[in-house]
matplotlib code that plots the C-alpha trace (Angstrom):
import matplotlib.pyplot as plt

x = [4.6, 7.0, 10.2, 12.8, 14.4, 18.0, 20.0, 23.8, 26.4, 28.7, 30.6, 33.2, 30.8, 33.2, 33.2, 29.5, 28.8, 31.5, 29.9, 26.6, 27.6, 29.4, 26.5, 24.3, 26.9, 26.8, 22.8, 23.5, 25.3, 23.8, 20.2, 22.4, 23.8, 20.4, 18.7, 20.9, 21.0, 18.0, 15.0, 15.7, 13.9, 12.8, 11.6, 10.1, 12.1, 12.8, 10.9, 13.1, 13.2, 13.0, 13.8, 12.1, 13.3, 11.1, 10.5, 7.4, 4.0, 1.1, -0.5, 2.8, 3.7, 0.4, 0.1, 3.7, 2.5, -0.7, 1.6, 4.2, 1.3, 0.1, 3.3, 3.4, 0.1, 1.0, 4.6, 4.0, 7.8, 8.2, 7.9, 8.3, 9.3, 8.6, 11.0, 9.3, 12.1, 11.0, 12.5, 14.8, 16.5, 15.9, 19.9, 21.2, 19.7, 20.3, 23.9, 24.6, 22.9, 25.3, 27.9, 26.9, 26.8, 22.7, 21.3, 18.5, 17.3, 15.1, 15.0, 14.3, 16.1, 16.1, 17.7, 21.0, 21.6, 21.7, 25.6, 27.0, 25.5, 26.2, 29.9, 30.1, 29.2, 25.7, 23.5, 22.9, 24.0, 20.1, 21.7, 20.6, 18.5, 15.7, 14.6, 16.9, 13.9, 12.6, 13.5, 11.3, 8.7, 9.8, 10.7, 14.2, 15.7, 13.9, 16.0, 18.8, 19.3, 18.9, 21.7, 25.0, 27.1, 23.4, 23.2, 20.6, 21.1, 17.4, 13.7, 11.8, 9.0, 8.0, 9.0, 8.9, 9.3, 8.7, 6.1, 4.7, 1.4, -0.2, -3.0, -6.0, -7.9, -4.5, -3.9, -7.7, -7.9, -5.2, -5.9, -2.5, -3.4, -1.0, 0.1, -1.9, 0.7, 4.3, 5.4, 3.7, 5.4, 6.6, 10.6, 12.3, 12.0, 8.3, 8.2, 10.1, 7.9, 5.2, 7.1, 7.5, 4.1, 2.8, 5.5, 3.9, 0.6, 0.9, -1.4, 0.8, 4.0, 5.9, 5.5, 6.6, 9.1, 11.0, 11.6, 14.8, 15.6, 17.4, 17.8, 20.4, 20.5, 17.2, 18.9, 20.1, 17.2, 17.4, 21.1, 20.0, 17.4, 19.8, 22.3, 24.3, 25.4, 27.1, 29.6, 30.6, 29.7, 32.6, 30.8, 34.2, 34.8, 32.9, 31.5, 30.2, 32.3, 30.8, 29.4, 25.7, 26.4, 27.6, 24.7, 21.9, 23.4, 23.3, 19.7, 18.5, 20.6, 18.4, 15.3, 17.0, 19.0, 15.7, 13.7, 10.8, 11.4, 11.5, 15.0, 13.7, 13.3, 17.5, 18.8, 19.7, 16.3, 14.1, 11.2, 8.7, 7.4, 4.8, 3.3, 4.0, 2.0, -1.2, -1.0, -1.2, 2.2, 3.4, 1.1, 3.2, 5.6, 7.8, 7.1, 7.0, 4.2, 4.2, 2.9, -0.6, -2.0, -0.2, -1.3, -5.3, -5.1, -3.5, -5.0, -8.3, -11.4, -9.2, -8.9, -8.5, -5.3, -3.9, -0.3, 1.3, 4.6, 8.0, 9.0, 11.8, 14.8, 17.1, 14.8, 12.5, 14.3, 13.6, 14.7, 14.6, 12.7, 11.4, 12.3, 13.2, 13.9, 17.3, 18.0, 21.2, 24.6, 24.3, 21.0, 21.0, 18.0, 18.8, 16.8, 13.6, 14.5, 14.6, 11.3, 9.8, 11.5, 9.5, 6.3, 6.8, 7.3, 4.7, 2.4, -0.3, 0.9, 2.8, -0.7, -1.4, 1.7, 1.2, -2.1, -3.2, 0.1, -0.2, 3.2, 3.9, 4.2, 7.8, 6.4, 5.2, 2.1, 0.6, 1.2, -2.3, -4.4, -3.1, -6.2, -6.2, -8.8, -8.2, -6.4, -5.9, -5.4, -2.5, -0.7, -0.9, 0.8, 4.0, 3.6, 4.3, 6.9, 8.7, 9.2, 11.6, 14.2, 18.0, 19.7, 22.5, 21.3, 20.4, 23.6, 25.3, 23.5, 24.3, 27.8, 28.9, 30.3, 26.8, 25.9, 28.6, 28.9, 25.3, 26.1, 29.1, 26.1, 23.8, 26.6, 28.2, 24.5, 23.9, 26.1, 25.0, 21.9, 22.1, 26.1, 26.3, 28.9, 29.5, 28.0, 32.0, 33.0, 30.0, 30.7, 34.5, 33.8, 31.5, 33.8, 36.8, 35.4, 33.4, 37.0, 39.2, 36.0, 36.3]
y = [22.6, 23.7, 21.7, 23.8, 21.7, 22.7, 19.8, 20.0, 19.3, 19.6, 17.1, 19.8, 21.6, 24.4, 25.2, 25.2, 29.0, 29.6, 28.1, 29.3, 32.9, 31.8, 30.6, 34.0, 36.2, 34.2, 34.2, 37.8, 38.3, 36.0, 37.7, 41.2, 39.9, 38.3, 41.8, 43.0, 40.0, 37.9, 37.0, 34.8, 31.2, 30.3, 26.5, 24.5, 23.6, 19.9, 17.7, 16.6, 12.7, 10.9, 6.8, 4.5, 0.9, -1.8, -5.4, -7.0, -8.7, -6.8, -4.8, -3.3, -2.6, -1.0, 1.0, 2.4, 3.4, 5.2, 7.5, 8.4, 9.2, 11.5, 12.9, 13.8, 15.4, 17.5, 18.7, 19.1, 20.0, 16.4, 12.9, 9.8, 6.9, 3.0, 0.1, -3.3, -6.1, -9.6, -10.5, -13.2, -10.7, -7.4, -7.2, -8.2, -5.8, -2.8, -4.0, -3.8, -0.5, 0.5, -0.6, 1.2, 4.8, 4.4, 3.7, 4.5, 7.8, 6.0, 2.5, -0.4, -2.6, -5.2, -3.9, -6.2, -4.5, -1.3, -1.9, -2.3, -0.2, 2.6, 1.3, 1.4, 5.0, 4.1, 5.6, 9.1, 10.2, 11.9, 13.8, 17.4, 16.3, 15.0, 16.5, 15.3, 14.2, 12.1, 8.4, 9.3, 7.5, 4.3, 1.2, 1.8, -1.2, -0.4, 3.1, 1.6, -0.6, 2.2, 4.2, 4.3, 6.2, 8.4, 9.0, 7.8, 6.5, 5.0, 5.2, 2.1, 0.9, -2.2, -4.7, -8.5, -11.5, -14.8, -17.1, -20.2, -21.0, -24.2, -26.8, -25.8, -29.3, -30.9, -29.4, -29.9, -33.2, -33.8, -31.3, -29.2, -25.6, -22.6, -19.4, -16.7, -14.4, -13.5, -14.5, -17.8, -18.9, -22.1, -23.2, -25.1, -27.9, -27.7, -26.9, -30.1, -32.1, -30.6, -31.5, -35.2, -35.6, -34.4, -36.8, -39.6, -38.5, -38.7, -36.5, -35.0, -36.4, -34.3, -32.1, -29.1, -27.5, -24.0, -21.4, -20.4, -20.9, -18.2, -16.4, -18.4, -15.5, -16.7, -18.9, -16.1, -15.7, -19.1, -18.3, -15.0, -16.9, -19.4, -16.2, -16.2, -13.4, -12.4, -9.7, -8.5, -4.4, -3.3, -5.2, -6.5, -9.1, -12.2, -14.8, -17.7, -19.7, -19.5, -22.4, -20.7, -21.0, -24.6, -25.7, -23.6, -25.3, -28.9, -28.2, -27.1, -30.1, -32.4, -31.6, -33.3, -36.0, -36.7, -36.5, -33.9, -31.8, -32.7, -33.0, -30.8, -28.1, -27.6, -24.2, -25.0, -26.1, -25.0, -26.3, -23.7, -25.2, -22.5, -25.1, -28.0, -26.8, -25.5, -28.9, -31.3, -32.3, -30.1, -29.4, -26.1, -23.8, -21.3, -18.5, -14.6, -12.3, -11.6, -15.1, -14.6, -13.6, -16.6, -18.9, -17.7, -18.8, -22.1, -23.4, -22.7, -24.4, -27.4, -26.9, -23.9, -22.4, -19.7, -18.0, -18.2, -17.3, -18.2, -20.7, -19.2, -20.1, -18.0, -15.1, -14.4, -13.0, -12.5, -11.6, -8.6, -8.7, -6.5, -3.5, 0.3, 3.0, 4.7, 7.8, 7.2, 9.6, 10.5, 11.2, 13.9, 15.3, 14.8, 17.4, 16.2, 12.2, 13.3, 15.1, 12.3, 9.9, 12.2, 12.3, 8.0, 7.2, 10.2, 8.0, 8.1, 7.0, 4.3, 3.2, 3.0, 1.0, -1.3, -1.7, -2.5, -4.3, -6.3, -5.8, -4.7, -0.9, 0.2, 3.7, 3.1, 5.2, 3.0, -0.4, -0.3, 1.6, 0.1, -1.8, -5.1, -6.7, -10.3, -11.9, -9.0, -11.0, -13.0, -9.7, -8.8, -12.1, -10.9, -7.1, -8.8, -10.7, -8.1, -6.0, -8.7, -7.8, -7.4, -4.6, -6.4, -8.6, -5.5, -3.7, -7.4, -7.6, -3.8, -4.4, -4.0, -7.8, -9.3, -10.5, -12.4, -13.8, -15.0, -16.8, -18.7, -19.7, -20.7, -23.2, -24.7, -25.0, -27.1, -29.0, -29.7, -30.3, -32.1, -34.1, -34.4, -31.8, -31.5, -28.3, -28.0, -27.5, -25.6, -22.8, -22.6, -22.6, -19.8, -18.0, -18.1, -17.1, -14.1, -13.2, -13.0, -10.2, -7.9]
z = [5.2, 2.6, 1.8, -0.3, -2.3, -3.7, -6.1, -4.7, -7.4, -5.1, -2.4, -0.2, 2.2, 2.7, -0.8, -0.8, -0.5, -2.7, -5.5, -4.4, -5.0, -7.9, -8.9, -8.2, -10.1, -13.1, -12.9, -12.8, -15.3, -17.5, -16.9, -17.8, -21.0, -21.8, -21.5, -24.2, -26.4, -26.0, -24.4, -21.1, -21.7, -18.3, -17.3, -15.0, -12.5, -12.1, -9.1, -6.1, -6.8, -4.0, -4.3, -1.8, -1.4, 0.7, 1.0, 2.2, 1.7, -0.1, 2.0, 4.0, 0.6, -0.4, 2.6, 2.4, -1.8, 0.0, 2.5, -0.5, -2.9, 0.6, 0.2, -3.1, -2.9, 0.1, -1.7, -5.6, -6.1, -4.9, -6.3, -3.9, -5.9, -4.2, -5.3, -3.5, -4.7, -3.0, 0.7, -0.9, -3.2, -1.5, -0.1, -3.1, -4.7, -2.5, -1.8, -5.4, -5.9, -3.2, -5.1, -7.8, -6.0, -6.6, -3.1, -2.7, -1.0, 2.2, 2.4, 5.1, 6.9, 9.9, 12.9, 12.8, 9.4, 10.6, 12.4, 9.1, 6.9, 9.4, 9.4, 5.9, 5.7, 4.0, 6.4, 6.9, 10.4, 11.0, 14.6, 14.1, 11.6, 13.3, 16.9, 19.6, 21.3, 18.6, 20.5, 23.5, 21.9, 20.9, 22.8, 24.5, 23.3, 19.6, 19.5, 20.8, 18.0, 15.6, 17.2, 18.1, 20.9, 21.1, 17.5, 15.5, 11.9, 11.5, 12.6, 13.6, 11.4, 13.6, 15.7, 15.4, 18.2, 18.7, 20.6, 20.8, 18.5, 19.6, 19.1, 21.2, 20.0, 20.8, 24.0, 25.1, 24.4, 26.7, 29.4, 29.0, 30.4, 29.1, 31.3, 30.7, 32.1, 31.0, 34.7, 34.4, 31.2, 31.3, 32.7, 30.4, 32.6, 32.3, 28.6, 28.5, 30.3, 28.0, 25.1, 26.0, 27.0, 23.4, 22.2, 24.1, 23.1, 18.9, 18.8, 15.9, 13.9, 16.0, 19.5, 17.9, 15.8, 15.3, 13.2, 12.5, 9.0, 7.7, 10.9, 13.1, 15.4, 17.1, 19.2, 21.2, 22.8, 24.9, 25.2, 27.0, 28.5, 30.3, 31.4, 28.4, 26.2, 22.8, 24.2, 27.4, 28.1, 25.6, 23.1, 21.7, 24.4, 23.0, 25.7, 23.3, 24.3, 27.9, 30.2, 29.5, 25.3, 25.5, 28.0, 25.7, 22.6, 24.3, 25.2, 21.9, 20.4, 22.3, 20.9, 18.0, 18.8, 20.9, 17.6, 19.4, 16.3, 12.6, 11.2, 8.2, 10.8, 11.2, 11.0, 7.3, 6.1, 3.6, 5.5, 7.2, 10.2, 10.5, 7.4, 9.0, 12.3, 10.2, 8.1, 11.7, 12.0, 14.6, 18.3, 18.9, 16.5, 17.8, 15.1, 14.8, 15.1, 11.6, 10.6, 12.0, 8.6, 6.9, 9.6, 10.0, 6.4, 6.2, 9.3, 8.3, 10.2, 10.3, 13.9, 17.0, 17.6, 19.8, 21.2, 24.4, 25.8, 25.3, 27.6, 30.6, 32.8, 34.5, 33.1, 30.2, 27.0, 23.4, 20.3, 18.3, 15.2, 12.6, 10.7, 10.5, 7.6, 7.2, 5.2, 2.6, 3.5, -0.5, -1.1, -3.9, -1.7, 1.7, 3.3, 1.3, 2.3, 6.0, 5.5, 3.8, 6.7, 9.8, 7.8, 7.4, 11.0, 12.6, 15.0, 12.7, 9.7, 12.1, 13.3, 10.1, 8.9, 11.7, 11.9, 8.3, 8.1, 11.3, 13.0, 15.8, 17.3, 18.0, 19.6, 23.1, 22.5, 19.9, 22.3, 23.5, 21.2, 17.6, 16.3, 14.2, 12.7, 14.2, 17.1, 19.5, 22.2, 20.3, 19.3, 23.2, 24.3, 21.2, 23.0, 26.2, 24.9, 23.0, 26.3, 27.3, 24.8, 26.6, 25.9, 25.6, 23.3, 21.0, 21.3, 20.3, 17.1, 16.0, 15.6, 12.1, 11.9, 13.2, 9.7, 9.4, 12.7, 12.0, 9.0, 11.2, 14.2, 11.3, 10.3, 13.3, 15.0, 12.2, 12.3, 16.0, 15.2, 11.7, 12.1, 16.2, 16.5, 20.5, 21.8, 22.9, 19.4, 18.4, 21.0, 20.2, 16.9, 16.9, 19.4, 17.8, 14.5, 16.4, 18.0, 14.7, 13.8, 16.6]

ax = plt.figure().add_subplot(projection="3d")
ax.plot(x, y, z, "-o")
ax.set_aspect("equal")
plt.show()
């Protein structure tokens, strides 16, 4: 394939062809003058630049390097720069290169990012640009988060979710069977009743812990579990202040005031209690997909562990994790950043991505027949899982105020947790707040 690349100098698109023949007459005439003056001095033209800005561990970062370097090879008027900047400062940094009119051409982003930089006239609107049918592939509620009113502004990379890890020795030793099937995941009643009985038990420090740190929005799921929801249909009717968001936050309060998790383990920690369940403390660790790597190595041979499903009670829900590229609305090259975009996300560099990376697929196709080198089964349970997603819940985190309104759940469900704040307070806080956004 051949990408034409052409530098535009220009921002009115009417005045475009204008210029262009502006430009062509003066070429002209230049080359005419030249003839009778002096020898034309033709040059190389200059490679399309194309800037490529990621977060991530080694080898996502690695594999992403290997499919640019692909790129370049395949297009040799092309050159596909990668920009990896640490998790912890990755949006400062691309916020202020935004700031500074120097975004960068493709770049990633989670999911509940992708409402305000679309807002903020940051992302490239890609309708037109990419085939209409291009979404057929991915997980409905994937795409959906990556568009708006049926246009897309990104392409899912991968998708993250939660489960629970847990203790085989632990559970064993005390005869505690999991479900083996999504439908026979634990009620909360019965993950309760779990809960207490590790307690009881000391087996561990503690029965279990979660993680949330950093990402207050996880609590959503259990809120969407228990009926609950961030926004009415118009999306701009908030309902956190419902009888399902007080009762949610009163039950996740309890597993403090009831000291089943570690106080470290608050929405406002530093601690990771991914550590504290590889080091014995915890039995059981509500944690991502993406932590398999992290925890294969830190648990070691110090004893067997495995993954089973969230626990349910009205219905089974989950959040939305992971991550997606989005092409910037002032790319200098846009038609080469799109191209480079559809060659990132074709299925088999996305097997690839995935795969090597250990996330998982957002394309349907690759659900069953991506390939890991450990803990297949585990990744199944987090597939299963994943396919449990609301809508709603997606659509809620996509509006442009979400990162905010995460901030305000992160500190009013602290306070819960951490100060006794009544669940009362902690929904009308978070309610009113969301309301004076939207």
């Amino acid at each position: 394939m051949t990408v034409v690349v052409q530098r535009n100098t220009g921002t009115d698109q009417r005045g475009r062809g204008t210029r262009r023949r502006s430009l062509l007459q003066g070429v002209l005439a230049g080359a005419a003058f030249g003839a009778l003056a002096r020898p034309a001095i033709v040059g190389a033209a200059p490679k399309a630049t194309v800037n490529f800005a990621l977060w991530g561990e080694p080898i996502p970062v690695q594999v992403v390097r290997e499919t640019a370097a692909k790129y370049n090879a395949a297009h040799p008027d092309v050159e596909v720069t990668v920009q990896a900047t640490p998790d912890a400062q990755y949006y400062q940094m691309l916020d202020t290169r935004i700031a500074g009119r120097d975004t960068p051409d493709v770049f990633r982003m989670e999911y509940a990012a992708v409402g305000r930089y679309r807002a903020s006239n940051v992302l490239m609107d890609l309708t037109g640009k990419i085939d209409a049918n291009y979404g057929a592939d991915f997980i409905p509620t994937v795409w959906a988060a990556v568009t708006n009113e049926g246009r897309p502004y990104a392409v899912p990379a991968n998708l993250n979710t939660e489960a629970v890890y847990f203790n085989e020795d632990v559970f064993g030793s005390l005869g505690i069977a999991t479900p083996r099937q999504i439908d026979k995941s634990w009620s909360w009643g019965e993950f309760m009743e779990l809960v207490r009985k590790l307690d009881s038990a000391k087996k561990t420090p503690f029965p279990f812990g979660m993680a949330w740190q950093v990402k207050p929005y996880r609590w959503l799921q259990f809120l969407y579990q228990h009926g609950g929801q961030v926004f009415a249909g118009d999306l701009k009717t908030q309902m956190l202040d419902s009888k399902e968001s007080i009762e949610t936050i009163q039950w996740l309060q309890a597993w403090f005031t009831e000291k089943l998790v570690p106080p470290s383990t608050a929405i406002k920690s530093s601690t990771d209690p991914g550590v504290l369940f590889a080091n014995g403390t915890l039995a059981m660790v509500i944690n991502g997909d993406w932590k398999i790597p992290a925890m294969t190595t830190a648990v070691g041979d110090r004893f067997k562990w495995s993954v089973t499903y969230l626990p349910r009670d009205k219905a089974m829900a989950a959040d939305i994790g992971g991550s997606c590229w989005g092409v910037a609305r002032d790319s200098k090259f846009p038609d080469v950043a799109v191209d480079f975009l559809k060659f990132l996300t074709g299925a088999d560099m996305q097997s690839d991505f995935v795969g090597r990376s250990q996330y998982l697929p957002a394309r349907t196709s690759l659900l069953k027949s991506v390939k890991y080198m450990d803990h297949q089964e585990e990744r199944r349970v987090f597939m299963d899982v994943a396919q449990t997603i609301p809508a709603n819940l997606v659509a809620s985190v996509s509006v442009p105020q979400f990162a905010k309104i995460n901030l305000k759940m992160g500190d009013e469900l602290d306070l819960a947790f951490t100060a006794g704040q009544s669940p009362e307070v902690t929904a009308r806080n978070i309610a009113n707040y969301t309301k004076s956004l939207v």
